[in-house]
C-alpha positions in Angstrom: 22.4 -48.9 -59.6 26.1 -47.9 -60.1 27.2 -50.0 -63.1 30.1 -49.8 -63.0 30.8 -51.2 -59.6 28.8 -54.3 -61.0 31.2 -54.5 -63.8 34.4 -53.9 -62.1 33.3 -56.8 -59.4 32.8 -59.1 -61.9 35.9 -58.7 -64.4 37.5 -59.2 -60.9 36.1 -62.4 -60.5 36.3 -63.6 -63.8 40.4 -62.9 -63.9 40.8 -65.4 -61.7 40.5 -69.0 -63.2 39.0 -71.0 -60.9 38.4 -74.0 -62.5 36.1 -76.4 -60.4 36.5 -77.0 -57.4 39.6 -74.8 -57.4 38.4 -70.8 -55.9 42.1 -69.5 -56.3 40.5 -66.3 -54.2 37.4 -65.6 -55.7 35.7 -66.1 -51.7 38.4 -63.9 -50.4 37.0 -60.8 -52.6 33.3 -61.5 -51.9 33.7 -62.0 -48.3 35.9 -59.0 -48.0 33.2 -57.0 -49.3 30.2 -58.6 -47.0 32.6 -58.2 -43.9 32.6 -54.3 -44.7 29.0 -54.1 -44.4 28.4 -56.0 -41.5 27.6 -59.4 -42.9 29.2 -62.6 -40.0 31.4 -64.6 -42.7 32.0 -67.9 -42.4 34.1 -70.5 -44.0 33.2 -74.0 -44.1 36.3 -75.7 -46.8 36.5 -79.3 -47.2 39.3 -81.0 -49.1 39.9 -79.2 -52.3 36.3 -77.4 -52.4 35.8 -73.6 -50.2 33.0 -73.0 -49.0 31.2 -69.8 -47.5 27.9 -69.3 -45.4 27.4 -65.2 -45.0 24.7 -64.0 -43.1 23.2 -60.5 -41.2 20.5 -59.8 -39.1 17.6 -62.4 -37.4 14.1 -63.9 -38.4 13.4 -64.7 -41.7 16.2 -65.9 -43.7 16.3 -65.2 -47.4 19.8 -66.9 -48.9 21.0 -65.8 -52.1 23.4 -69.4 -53.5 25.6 -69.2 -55.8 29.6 -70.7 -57.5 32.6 -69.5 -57.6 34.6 -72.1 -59.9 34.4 -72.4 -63.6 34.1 -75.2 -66.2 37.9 -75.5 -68.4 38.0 -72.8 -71.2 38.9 -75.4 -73.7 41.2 -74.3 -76.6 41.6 -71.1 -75.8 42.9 -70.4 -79.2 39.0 -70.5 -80.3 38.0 -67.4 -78.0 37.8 -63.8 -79.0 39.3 -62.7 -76.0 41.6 -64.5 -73.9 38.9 -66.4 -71.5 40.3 -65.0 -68.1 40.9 -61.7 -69.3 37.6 -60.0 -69.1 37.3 -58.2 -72.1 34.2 -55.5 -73.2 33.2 -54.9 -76.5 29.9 -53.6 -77.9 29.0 -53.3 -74.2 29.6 -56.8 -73.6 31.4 -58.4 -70.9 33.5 -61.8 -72.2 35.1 -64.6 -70.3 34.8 -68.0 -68.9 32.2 -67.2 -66.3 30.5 -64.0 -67.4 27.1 -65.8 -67.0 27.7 -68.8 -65.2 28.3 -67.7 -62.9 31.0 -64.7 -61.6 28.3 -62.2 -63.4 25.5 -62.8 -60.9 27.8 -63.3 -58.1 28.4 -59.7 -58.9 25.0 -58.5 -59.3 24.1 -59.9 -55.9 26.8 -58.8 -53.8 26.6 -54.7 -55.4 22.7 -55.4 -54.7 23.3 -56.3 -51.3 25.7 -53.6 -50.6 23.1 -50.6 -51.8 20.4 -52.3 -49.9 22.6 -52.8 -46.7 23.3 -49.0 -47.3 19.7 -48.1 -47.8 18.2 -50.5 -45.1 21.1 -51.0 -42.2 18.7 -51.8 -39.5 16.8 -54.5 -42.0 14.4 -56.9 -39.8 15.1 -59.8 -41.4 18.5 -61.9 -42.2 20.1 -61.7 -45.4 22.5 -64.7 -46.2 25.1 -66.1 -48.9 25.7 -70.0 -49.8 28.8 -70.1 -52.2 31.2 -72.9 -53.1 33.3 -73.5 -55.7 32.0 -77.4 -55.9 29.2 -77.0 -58.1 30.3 -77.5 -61.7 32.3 -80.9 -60.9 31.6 -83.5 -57.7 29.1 -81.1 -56.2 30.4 -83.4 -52.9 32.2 -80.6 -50.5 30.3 -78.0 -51.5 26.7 -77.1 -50.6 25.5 -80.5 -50.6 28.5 -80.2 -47.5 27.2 -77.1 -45.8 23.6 -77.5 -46.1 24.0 -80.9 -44.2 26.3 -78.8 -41.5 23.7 -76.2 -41.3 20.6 -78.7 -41.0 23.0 -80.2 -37.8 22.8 -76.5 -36.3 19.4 -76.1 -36.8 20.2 -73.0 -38.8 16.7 -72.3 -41.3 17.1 -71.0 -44.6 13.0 -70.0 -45.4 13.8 -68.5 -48.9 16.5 -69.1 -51.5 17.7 -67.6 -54.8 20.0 -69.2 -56.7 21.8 -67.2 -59.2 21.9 -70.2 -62.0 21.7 -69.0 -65.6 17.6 -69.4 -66.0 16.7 -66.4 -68.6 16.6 -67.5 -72.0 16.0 -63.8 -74.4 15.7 -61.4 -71.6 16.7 -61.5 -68.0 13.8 -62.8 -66.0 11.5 -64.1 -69.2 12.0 -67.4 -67.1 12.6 -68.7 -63.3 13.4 -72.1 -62.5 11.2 -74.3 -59.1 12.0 -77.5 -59.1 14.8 -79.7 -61.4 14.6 -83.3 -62.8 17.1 -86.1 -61.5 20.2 -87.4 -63.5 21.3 -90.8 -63.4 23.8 -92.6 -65.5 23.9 -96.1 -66.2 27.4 -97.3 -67.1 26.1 -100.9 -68.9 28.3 -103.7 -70.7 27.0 -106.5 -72.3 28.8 -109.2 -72.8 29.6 -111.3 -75.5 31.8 -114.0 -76.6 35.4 -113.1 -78.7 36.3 -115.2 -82.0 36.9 -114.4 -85.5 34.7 -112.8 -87.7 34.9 -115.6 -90.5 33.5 -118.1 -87.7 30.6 -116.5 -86.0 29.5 -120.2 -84.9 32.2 -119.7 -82.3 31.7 -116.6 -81.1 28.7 -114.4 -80.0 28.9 -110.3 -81.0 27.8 -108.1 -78.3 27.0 -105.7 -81.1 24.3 -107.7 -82.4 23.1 -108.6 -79.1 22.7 -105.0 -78.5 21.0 -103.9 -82.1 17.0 -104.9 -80.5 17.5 -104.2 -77.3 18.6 -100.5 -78.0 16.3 -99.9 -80.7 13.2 -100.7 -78.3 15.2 -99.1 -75.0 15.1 -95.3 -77.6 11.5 -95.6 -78.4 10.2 -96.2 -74.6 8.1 -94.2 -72.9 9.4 -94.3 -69.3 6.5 -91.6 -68.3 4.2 -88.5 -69.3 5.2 -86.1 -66.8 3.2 -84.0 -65.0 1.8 -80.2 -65.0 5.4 -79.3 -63.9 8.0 -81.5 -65.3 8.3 -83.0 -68.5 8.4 -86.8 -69.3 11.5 -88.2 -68.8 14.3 -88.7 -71.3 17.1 -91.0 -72.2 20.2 -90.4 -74.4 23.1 -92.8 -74.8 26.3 -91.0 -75.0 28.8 -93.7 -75.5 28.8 -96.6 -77.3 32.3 -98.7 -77.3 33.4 -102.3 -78.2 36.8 -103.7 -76.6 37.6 -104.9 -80.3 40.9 -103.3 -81.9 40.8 -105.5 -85.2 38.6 -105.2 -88.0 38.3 -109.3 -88.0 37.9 -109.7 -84.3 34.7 -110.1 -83.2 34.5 -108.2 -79.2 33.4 -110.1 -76.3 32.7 -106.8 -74.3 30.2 -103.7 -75.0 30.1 -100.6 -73.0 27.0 -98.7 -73.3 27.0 -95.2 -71.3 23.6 -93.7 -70.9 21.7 -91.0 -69.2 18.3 -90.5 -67.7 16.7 -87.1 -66.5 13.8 -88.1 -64.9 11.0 -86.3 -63.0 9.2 -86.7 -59.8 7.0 -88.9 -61.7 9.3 -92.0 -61.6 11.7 -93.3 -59.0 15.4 -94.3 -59.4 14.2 -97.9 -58.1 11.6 -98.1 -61.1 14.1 -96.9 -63.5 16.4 -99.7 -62.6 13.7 -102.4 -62.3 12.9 -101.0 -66.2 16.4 -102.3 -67.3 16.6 -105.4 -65.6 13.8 -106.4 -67.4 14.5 -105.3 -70.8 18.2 -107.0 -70.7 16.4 -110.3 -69.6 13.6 -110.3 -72.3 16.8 -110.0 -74.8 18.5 -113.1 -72.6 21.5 -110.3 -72.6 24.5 -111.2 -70.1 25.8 -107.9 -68.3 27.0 -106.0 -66.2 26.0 -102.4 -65.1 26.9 -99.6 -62.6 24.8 -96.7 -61.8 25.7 -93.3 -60.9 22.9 -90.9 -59.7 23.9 -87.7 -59.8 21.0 -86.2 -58.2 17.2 -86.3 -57.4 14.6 -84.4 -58.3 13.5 -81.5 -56.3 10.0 -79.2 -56.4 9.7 -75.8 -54.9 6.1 -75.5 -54.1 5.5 -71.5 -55.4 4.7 -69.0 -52.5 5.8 -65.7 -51.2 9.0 -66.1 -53.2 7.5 -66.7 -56.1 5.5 -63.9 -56.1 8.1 -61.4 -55.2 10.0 -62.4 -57.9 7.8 -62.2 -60.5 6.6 -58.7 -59.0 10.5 -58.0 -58.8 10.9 -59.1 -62.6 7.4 -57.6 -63.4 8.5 -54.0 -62.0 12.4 -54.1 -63.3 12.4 -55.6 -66.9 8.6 -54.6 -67.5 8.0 -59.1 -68.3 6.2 -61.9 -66.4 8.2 -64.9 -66.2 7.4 -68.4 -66.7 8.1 -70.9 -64.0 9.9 -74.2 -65.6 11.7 -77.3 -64.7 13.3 -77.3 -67.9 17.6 -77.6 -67.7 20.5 -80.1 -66.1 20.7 -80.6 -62.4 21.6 -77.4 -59.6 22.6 -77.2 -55.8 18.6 -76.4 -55.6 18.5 -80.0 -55.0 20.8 -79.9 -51.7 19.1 -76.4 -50.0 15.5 -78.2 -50.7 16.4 -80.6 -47.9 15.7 -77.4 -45.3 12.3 -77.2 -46.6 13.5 -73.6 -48.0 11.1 -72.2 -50.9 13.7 -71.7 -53.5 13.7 -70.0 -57.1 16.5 -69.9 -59.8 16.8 -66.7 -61.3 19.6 -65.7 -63.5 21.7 -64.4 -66.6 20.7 -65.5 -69.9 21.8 -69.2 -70.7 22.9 -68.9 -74.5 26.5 -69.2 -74.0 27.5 -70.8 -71.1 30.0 -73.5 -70.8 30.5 -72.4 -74.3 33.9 -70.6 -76.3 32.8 -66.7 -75.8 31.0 -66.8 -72.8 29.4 -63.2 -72.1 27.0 -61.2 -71.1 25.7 -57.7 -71.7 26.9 -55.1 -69.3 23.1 -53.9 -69.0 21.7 -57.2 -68.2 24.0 -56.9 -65.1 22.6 -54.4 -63.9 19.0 -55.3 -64.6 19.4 -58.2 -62.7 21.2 -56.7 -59.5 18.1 -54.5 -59.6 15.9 -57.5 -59.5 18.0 -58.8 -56.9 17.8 -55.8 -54.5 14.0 -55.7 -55.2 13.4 -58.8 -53.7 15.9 -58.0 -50.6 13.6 -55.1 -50.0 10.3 -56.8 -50.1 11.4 -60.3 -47.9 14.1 -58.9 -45.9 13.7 -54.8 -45.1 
């Protein structure tokens, strides 16, 4: 594995900030480099988001997913290094995007490239999914393509995605399956008046105190063997009062559930209407579902990759659940086996985002592994 090319690839990528769902090039230098070795490039951009589906060779397809944009930096005064000026120190790589996820884009394309060079007549197809839509709307981006590709009949039968899924060393843990996120967006209402005459008004505030204090405490559901129960945590809670002897007619409560296969979005719902009606609370709410919940059944892929991560970095992995939502969710609707394997997830979206120039090359190496086994 020729480190360096890893590392180059990546500080490339990184220098660019392409906050989401701006790319600002970043596709441009990756599909440059699959062109050169044969790979059919195409791009599929939609409004503000690009877009690229990459692939070589017939039969069996295994698709390695992936990001190009970025969250913001922040205050860039707080960084070591200036966030879009890669920066190595101590053998670490800084910058917004070391890890999440410019780092493994790297590690996959310098994979591909020595396995194209070892394997040119390879059996199967290799592919790439990328979009620089997955760390905002996740609308135009491969939610966008997978749909197109499903239209085409195009099959995708195995699928790494190159999330941030190791927690102390690379591989210690792969991702199958991810919970759903919703977010309820709930005001209750209330009537406005002075605080010295509560007879004339009624506080949403109040209204609120035993209705949240039993909403906390419930239980929506166990789990299951592969996901855990599901949890609630309210994030915002607001009254439209700016005077300290004004009682509010209007609260806004902003919540989020990450729920499991175990529960539906319709029982979730059905949950909350009857909880704000055993209160007798007036409201109103709007949901937001940011995405279901999606379970890869382990098989072949599975196995390579904990072979893969077995043979390279000398662990056996866990498979877990555990972690926000992913584009996992879109490519499940092909019916693809899919597995997240990543960069350690310690720092990412945080101020010093890095990654250690040997856990680069670690995971290219698990990478080109598992191109060998499913695709050579």
């Amino acid at each position: 594995m020729k480190k360096n090319f890893i590392v180059e690839l990546a500080k490339q990528l990184i220098s660019i900030p392409s906050i989401s769902p701006a790319d600002l090039g970043c596709q441009e230098i990756i599909s440059n480099r699959l062109r050169s070795i044969g790979f059919t490039v195409e791009h599929i951009n939609i409004n503000n988001t690009s877009n690229i589906w990459a692939f070589r060779g017939k039969g069996k397809n295994l698709t390695f997913a992936g990001h190009t944009d970025v969250v913001s930096a922040g205050k860039k005064n707080l960084w070591k290094f200036p966030p879009f000026s890669p920066t190595i120190e101590n053998n670490t790589l800084f910058g917004r995007g070391a890890v999440d996820m410019k780092g493994a884009l790297a590690a996959m394309i310098i994979a591909a490239e020595n396995f194209i060079y070892l394997n040119p007549n390879h059996k199967n197809r290799l592919s790439f999914l990328i979009t620089s839509d997955e760390e905002s709307l996740a609308i135009d981006g491969t939610k966008a393509v997978i749909k197109k590709l499903i239209s085409r009949k195009e099959n995708i039968d195995y699928c790494i995605l190159g999330e941030p899924s190791s927690n102390i060393k690379v591989g210690d843990s792969i991702k199958n399956g991810r919970r759903g996120s919703i977010t309820g967006y709930l005001k209750i209402l209330g009537v406005q008046g002075h605080v010295a005459y509560p007879k004339f008004s009624d506080n949403p505030i109040h209204k609120s105190i035993s209705f949240l204090k039993e909403l906390i405490s419930h239980e929506f559901d166990k789990g299951n063997d592969f996901f855990p129960s599901t949890n609630m945590q309210i994030v915002k809670v607001e009254s439209n009062s700016n005077s300290e002897n004004l009682v509010p007619n209007e609260l806004l409560i902003i919540f989020n559930i990450r729920f499991s296969p175990v529960i539906t979005v319709q029982e979730i719902k059905k949950y909350f209407q009857k909880i704000l009606l055993k209160y007798k609370i007036k409201y109103f709410i709007d949901w937001k579902l940011s995405g279901l919940p999606f379970f890869s059944t382990p098989g072949i892929l599975t196995k390579v990759v904990t072979k893969a991560i077995q043979y390279t970095n000398k662990i056996t992995p866990i498979l877990s659940t555990a972690g926000g939502t992913s584009d996992g969710r879109f490519i499940s609707l092909t019916g693809a086996e899919i597995i997240e394997l990543g960069l350690l997830n310690k720092t990412i979206h945080k101020v010093n985002e890095c990654v250690e120039i040997e856990d680069l090359c670690i995971l290219s190496k698990i990478y080109e592994y598992i191109m060998n086994k499913l695709v050579a």
